[in-house]
N, C-alpha and C positions, 0 to 999 in steps of 0.2 A: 078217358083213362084216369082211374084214380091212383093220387101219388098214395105209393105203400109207406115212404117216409112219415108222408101228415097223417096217414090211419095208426100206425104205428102209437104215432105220438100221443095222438086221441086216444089208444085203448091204453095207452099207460096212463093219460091222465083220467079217464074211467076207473080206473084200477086202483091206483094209488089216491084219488079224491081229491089230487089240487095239482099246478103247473109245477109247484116246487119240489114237489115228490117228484113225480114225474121227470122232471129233468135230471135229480139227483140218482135216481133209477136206469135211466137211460144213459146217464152219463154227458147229458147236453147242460145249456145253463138255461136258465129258465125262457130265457128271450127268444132261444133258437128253436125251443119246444112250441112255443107260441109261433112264431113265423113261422113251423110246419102247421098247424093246424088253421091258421090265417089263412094261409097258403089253398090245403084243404077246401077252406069254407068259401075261397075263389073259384075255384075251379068246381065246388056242387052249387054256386049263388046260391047259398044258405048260410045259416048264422048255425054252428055247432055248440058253441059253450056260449053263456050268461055268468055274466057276472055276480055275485053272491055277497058281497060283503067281500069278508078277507081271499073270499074262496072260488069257486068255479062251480056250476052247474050245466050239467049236458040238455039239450034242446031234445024237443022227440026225434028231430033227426039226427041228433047226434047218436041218443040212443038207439036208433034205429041201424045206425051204420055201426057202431060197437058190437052190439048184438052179430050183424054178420060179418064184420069185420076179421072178430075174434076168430070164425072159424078159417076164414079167410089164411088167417095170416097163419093159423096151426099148420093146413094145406098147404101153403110155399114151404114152414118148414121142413114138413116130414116131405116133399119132394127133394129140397135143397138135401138132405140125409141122406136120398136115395142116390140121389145126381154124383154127391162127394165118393160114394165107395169106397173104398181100402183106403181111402190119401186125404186128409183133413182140407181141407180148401181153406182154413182159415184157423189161429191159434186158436186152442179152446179156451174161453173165458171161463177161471173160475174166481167165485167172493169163497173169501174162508173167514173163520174167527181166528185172532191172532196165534194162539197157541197150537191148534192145529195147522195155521199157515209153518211154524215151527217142526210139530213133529210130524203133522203127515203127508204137507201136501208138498212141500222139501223135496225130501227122496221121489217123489212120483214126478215131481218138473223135470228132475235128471233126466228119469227114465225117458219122459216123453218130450224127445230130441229126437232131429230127423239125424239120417246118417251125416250129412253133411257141416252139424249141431246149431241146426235151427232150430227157435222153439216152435214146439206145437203147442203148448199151453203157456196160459199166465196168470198170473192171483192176485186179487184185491184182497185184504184183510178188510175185513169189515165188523160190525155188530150182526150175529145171525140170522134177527129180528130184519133187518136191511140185506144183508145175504139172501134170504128166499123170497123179499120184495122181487132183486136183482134178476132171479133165478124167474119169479113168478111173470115179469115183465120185458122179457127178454134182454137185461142188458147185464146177463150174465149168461152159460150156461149151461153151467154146472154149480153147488155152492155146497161148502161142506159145513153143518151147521150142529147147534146140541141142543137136545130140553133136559133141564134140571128135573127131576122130579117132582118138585114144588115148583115150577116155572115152568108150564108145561108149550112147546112151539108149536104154531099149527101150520099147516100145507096147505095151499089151494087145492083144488079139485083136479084141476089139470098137470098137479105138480108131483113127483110120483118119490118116493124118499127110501131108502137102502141103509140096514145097520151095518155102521164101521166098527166101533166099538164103546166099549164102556169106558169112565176115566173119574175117577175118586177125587175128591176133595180133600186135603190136609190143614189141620192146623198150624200155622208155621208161628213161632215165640221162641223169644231169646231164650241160647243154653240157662239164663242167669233167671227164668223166669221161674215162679214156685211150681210150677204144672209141666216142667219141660221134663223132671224126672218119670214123671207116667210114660208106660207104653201108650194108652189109648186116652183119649180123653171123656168125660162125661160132658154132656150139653150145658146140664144146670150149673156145673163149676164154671162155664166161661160166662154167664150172662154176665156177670159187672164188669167185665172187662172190657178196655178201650178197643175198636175195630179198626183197620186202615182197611177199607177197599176200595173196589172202581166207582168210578160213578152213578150218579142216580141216573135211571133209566137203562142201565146196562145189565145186560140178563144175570149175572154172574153178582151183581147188585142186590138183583132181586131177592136171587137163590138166598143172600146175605140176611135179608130184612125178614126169611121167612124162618130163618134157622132156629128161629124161639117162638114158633106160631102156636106149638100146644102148650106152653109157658104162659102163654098170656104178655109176651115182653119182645121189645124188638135191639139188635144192638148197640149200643151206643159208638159211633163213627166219627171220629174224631182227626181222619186224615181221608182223602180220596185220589184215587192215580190211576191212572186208563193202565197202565204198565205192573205187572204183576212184580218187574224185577222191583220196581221202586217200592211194593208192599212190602217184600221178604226184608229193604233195608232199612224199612220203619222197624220191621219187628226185630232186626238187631237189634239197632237204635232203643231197643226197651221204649217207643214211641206207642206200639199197640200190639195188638198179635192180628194174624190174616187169614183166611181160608183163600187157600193158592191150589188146586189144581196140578195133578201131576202132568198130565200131557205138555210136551212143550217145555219144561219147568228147566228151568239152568240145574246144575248144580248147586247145593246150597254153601253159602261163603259161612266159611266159621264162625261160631257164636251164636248161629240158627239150630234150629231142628224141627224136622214136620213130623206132626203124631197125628193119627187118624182119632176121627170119634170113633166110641167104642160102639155105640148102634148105626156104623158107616150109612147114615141116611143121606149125606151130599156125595152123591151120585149123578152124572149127567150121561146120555147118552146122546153120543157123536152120529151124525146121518150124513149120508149124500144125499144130495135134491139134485134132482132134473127134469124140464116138463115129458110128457106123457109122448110130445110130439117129437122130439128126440132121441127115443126107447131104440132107432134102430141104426142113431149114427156110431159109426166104426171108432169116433174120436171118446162119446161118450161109455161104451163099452170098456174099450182099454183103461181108463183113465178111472173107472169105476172100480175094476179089477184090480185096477194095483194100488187104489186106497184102502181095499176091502183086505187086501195082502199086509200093507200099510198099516192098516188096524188092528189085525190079528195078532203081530207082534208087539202090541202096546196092552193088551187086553189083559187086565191083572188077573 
C-alpha cells in the first residue's frame, strides 16, 4: 500500500522544485515533508529524490511515480467531491491576496457558516504568485488571485480560474502635493517623483517598476511596506506618493487624495483558482458564487 501522505509530498516537491517550497505550499515544515517522502522511499526500497547542490532532483522512479501519482491523487479528489455531497466534510481552504482578503473574501466567510456558526471556510492572505502555488499543490482549495496587466499570472494546466472582477489603481499624494489639484493624472508628470511601495518581488511591485516601461525609466522608491495602510501614510507624510489600489482600501485619512491616471492603464484583474478536479464540489460552487456576487458589486 502506498502512503498518499509521502506521494502527496513527492508531487509537491516535483511541482514546486525543492523540499522548501514544497513544505511552504503544503503547509508542513521542511523536515516533516522529507520524513513523508523518506518514509515513501521505505516502503518502495527505492531512493526518490537526489540530492543537487542547494536543491533536490527526482530519480526515474520518482519520476515515474509523479507521473502517475498526479493522476492518482486528481481521482481520490474528485471521488472525495462526490462522497462530500451537499455537506463540506472539511472547511474550505482559501489563500487570498491581502486586499481582497479585505473586500471580498470578508463578506463570503460570513456567508459560509454552518447553521449552527461553524466555519465552512478559511483564508490565508498570501502573495498570488504563492496563492495558485497553494491552489496548484493542494494546500489550498480555492485562492483568489490578480494579473496586472503588465504583470501578467499564469495557471497550471490542471488549475481552472473564473473572473471576479476588475479593480483600478490610484495615485494617492498629499492634499499639499503640486499634482493633487488635477482630476487625473499624466504618467510623464510623475516619473521624478519619490515612490513608497510594497516590496521587491511582490506583484503589485512589479505592476510599480513597469508603470514607465514605454518611457524608458523606472520609479525611483524611496520607502517600501507590505501594508498599503502604511503607503497612504508616507504619502501624507509628503514622504512619497503611492499607487494603492481600490479594492480593500480603508478610507482615506485627511491630507490624502487618490486621482486615477488619466490613460487608467493600472488595471488588475481579480480571479478565482480552483483545480479542474474540484469543478464538481458543492463547497467550491457556493463559495465561487458568492465571490462572483462579491465582485460584481465592486466592479467600477
Amino acid at each position: 500500500m502506498i502512503d498518499l501522505q509521502g506521494l502527496r509530498a513527492l508531487v509537491a516537491v516535483a511541482g514546486s522544485g525543492s523540499v522548501v517550497a514544497a513544505a511552504g505550499q503544503l503547509g508542513y515544515t521542511p523536515s516533516a515533508v522529507s520524513q513523508q517522502v523518506k518514509k515513501l522511499e521505505r516502503e518502495l526500497a527505492a531512493p526518490l529524490l537526489e540530492r543537487r547542490g542547494r536543491g533536490v532532483l527526482l530519480t526515474e522512479r520518482g519520476r515515474a511515480l509523479v507521473s502517475e501519482g498526479r493522476e492518482l491523487l486528481e481521482t481520490l479528489e474528485r471521488l472525495e467531491s462526490v462522497a462530500a455531497g451537499g455537506t463540506p466534510r472539511a472547511p474550505l481552504r482559501i489563500a487570498s491576496f491581502s486586499t481582497a482578503t479585505r473586500g471580498l473574501v470578508g463578506p463570503v466567510l460570513r456567508e459560509l457558516r454552518d447553521t449552527d456558526g461553524a466555519a465552512l471556510a478559511t483564508v490565508t492572505s498570501v502573495d498570488p504568485v504563492d496563492a495558485m502555488g497553494m491552489v496548484a499543490t493542494g494546500a489550498a482549495d480555492l485562492a483568489v488571485v490578480h494579473n496586472w496587466n503588465s504583470v501578467p499570472l499564469s495557471a497550471p494546466a490542471h488549475v481552472v480560474t473564473e473572473h471576479l472582477c476588475f479593480d483600478e489603481a490610484d495615485i494617492v499624494l498629499a492634499t499639499g502635493h503640486p499634482l493633487a489639484a488635477r482630476l487625473e493624472l499624466d504618467r510623464p508628470a510623475l516619473v521624478d517623483e519619490p515612490w513608497a511601495s510594497t516590496p521587491k518581488g511582490a506583484i503589485c511591485h512589479e505592476a510599480l517598476m513597469r508603470i514607465f516601461a514605454d518611457l524608458g525609466t523606472v520609479p525611483r522608491v524611496v520607502a517600501e511596506d507590505p501594508d498599503f495602510s502604511s503607503l497612504v501614510e508616507l504619502a501624507r507624510q509628503g514622504v512619497a506618493i503611492a499607487l494603492v489600489p481600490r479594492l480593500g482600501r480603508l478610507p482615506l485619512p485627511s491630507g490624502v487624495v487618490a486621482r486615477p491616471l488619466a490613460d487608467h492603464s493600472q488595471v488588475r484583474e481579480v480571479r478565482v483558482a480552483y483545480r479542474r478536479t474540484m469543478a464538481e464540489s458543492p463547497g467550491i460552487h457556493r463559495a465561487v458564487g458568492l465571490l462572483t456576487e462579491a465582485g460584481a458589486l465592486v466592479e467600477p
